[in-house]
C-alpha positions in Angstrom: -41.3 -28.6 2.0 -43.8 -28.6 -0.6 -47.2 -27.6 -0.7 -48.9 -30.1 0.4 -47.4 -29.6 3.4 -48.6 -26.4 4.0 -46.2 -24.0 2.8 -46.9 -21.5 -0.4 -44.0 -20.5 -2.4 -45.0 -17.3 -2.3 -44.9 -17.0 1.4 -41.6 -18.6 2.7 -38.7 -16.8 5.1 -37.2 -15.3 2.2 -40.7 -13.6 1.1 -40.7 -12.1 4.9 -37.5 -11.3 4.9 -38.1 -8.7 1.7 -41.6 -7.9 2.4 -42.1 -7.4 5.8 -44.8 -4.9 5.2 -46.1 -2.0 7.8 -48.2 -2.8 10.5 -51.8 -1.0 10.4 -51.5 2.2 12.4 -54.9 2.6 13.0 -55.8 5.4 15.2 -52.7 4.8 17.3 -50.0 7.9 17.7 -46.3 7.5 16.9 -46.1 10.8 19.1 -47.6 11.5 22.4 -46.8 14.9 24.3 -47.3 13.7 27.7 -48.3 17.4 28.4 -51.5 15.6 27.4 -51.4 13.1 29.7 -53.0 14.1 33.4 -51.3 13.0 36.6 -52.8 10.0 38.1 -52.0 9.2 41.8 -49.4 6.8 42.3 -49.1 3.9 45.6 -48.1 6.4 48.3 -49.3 10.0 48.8 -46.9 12.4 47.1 -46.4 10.6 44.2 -48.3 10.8 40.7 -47.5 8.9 37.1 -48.1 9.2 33.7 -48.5 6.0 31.7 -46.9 5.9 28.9 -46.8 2.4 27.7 -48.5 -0.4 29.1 -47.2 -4.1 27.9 -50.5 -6.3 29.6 -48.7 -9.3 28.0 -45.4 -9.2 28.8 -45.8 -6.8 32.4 -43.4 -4.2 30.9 -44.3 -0.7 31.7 -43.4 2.8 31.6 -44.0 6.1 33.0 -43.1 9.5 33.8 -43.6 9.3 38.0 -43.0 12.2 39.8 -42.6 12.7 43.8 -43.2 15.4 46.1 -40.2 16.8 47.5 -38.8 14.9 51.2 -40.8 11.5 50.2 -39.7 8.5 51.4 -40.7 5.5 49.2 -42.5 2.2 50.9 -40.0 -0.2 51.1 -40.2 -2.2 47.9 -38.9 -4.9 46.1 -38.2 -5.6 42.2 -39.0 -8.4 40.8 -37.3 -7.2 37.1 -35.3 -4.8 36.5 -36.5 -1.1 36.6 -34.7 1.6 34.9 -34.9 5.4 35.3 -33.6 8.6 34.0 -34.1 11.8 35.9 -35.5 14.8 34.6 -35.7 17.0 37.4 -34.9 17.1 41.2 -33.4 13.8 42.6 -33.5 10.7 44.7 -31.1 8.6 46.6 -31.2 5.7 48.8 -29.0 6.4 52.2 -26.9 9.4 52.8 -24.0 9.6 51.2 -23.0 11.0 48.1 -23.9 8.4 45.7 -27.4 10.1 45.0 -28.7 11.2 41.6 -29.0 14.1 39.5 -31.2 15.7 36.7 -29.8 13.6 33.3 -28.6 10.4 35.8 -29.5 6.7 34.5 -29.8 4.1 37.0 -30.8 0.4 37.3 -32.6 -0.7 40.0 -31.8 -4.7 39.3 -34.0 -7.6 39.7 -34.0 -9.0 43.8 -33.3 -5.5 44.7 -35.4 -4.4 47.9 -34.7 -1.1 48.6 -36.6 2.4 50.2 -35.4 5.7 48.0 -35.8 9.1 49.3 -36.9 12.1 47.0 -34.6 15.0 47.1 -35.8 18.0 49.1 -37.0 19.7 45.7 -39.1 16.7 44.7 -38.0 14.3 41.7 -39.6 13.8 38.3 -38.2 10.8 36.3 -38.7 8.1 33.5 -39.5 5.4 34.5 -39.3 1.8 32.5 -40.3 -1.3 34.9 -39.6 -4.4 33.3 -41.7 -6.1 35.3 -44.1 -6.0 38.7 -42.6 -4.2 41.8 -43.7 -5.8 45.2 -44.4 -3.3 48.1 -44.7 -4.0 51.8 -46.0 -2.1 54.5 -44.7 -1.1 57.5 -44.7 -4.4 59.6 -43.0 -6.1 56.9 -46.0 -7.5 55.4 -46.3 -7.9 51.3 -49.0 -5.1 50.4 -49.2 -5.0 47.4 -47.8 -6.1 43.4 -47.5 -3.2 40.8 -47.7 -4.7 38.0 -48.7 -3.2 34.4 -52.6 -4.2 34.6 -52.6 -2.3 38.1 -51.0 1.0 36.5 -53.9 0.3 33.6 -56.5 0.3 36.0 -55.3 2.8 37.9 -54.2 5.3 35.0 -58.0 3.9 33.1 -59.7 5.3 36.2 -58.4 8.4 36.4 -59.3 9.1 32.5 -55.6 8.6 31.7 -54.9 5.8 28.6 -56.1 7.9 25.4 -52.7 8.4 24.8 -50.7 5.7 26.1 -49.5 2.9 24.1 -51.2 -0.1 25.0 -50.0 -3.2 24.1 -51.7 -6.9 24.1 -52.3 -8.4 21.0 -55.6 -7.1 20.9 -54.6 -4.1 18.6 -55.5 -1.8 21.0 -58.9 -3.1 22.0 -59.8 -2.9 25.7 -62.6 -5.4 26.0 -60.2 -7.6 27.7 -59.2 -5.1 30.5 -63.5 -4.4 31.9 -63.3 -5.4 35.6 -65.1 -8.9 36.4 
């Protein structure tokens, strides 16, 4: 292509390719402690998060969640995948003894509708949603979409974001996210 049509030969793929640059930190933090971070109640009683990142464009969240011991999630289903990584305690999803550990992975896959238990200690994971979770209440009815605006909101309320990553092309303004 040639300049006239647009293109400068200083800027062309191979420029990008050996200058990409940095992008402007800003006052955003490489490193949170999420020591900093307060617990912010979660869907059900018993449970409390801490929101890490917050993708408002794309839906992708994550957060530490942590559940009282004995709880017994809403029945729920994902509409992306959700992964987690236990930190302490444990939760399964029937009896049996496929149930999971301090330093256990799982993937709770896309279409899966499911109701976990907590383990009698409580459980305190990492959570990374890929997408919004559907909850329904006990008659079967859809409640409720989690989604990563609602964990905004609900984190933003509880004076919970200074330290979470937010991300949505804003560059960390929050105009966008005022209630109308």
């Amino acid at each position: 292509m040639s300049n006239e049509q647009g293109l400068s030969k200083k800027y062309n793929p191979l420029y990008w390719m050996k200058n990409p640059g940095n992008t402007p930190k800003g006052k955003k933090r490489d490193f949170i402690n999420p020591d900093w971070i307060p617990w912010t109640d979660w869907l059900m009683p018993g449970t409390y998060f801490k929101l890490l990142s917050c993708d408002l464009v794309s839906g992708n969240f994550t957060i530490l969640l942590k559940i009282d011991p004995g709880i017994k999630a809403a029945t729920h289903w994902h509409l992306h995948n959700s992964e987690a990584y236990i930190i302490e305690g444990g939760f399964y999803y029937e009896d049996g003894d496929d149930k999971g550990y301090p330093g256990y992975y799982t993937c709770e896959q896309a279409g899966h509708i499911h109701e976990p238990f907590a383990a009698p200690e409580g459980c305190t994971m990492l959570a990374v949603s890929y997408g919004p979770i559907a909850g329904y209440d006990d008659d079967g009815n859809l409640a409720l979409i989690a989604d990563a605006r609602l964990h905004y909101y609900m984190a933003r309320e509880n004076n919970a974001i200074e330290y979470t990553t937010i991300i949505d092309y804003t560059d960390g303004t929050t105009e966008m996210h005022e209630y109308k």
